[in-house]
N, C-alpha and C positions, 0 to 999 in steps of 0.2 A: 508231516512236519515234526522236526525233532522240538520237545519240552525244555523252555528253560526254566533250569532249577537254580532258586537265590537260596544263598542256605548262609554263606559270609558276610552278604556284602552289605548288611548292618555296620558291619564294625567299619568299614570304610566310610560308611556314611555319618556315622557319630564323628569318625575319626576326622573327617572333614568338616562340619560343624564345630568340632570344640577349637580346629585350630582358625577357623574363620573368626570365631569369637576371642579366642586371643587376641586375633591382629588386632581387630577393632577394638579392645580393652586396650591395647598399646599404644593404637594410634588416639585414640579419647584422654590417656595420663599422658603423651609426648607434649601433645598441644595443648594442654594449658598453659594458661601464662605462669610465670616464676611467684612466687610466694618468696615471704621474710616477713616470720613470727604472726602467721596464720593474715600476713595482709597481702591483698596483690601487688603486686611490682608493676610500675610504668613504663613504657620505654620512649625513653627522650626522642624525640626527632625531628626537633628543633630549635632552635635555639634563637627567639625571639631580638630580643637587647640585653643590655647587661644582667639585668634582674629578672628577666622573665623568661620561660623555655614553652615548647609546648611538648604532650605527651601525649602518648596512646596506649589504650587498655580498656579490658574489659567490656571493647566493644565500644568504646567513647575516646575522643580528640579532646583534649583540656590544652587550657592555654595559664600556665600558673606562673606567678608571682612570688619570688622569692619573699618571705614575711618579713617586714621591721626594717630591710635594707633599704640607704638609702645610697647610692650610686652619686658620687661627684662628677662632673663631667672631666676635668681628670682621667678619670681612672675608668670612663667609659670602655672602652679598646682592651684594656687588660684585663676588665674582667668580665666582659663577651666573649675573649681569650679563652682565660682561665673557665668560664664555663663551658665553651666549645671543646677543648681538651681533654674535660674533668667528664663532662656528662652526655654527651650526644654520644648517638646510637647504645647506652648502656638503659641497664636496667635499673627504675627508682623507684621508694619509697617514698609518696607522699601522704603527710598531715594535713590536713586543708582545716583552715581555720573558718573563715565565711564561706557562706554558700548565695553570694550577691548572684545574680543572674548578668549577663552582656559583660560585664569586666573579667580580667584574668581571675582567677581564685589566688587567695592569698594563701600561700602553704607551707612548711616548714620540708627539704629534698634531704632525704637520706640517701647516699649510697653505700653499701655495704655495713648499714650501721651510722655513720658517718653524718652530722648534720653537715651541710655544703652551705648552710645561711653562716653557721658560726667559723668554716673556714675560708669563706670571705671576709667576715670581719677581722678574724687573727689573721690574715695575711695582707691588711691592710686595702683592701683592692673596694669598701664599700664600708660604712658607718652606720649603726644602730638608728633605728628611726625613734627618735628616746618619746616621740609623741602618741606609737602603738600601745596600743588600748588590750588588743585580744591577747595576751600571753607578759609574762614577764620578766622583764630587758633585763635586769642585774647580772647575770651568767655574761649578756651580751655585751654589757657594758664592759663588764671586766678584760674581757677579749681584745676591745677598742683600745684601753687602757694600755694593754699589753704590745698591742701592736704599734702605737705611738710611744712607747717607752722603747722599743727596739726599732724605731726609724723604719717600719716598713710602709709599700706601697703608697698612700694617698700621704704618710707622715714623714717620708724622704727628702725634707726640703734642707 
């Protein structure tokens, strides 16, 4: 019986483990979720009512509440719209303000930076709830102001 002699085939065999171990480092940093400023991003994938979306991440389904908006019936339709357009299937930032259990969470949606509570109120499509308690309305107010000085959305009459 002729001897087999291994005398290389180390290096094939390192050579095959280090690149097994790349994949797996690439595919482990592919799939994490999206970060912005060391927070995780959500992704929208639904779009409740006017004010409310839901999202996923992190291994968790939330059902949030846009904070401090208050939705006239109105302006229901335009801004389920406007949120459908603006934010389903992307990826978001949320602030959550209470952590009440069975209700939506109330939270402040950034995308890209972006508060999406304060460009519904500047685009007139929803109103400052001036009776929220957890953060403070004055930025929000101003916004209101400005969109009813320029006839937009809910101030179109």
């Amino acid at each position: 019986m002729a001897k087999l002699r291994l005398q290389n085939e180390w290096k094939m065999w390192v050579s095959l483990v280090l690149l097994l171990l790349l994949i797996v480092g690439y595919l482990w940093y592919a799939s994490r979720p999206p970060t912005e400023g060391d927070e995780p991003l959500w992704r929208v994938t639904g779009i409740v009512d006017a004010s409310t979306i839901k999202v996923r991440g992190s291994g968790q389904v939330l059902e949030v509440a846009l904070a401090g908006l208050n939705v006239p019936q109105s302006q229901q339709e335009p801004a389920k719209d406007f949120l459908n357009k603006t934010l389903y299937e992307k990826w978001v930032r949320i602030k959550v303000l209470d952590q009440e259990t069975g209700k939506p969470k109330k939270a402040f949606v950034f995308i890209s930076g972006e508060d999406i509570n304060a460009r519904m109120i500047r685009w007139g499509l929803a109103r400052i709830d001036s009776d929220e308690k957890n953060f403070d309305v004055r930025p929000y107010m101003e916004l209101e102001q400005e969109a009813e000085m320029s006839k937009r959305g809910l101030w179109n009459k």
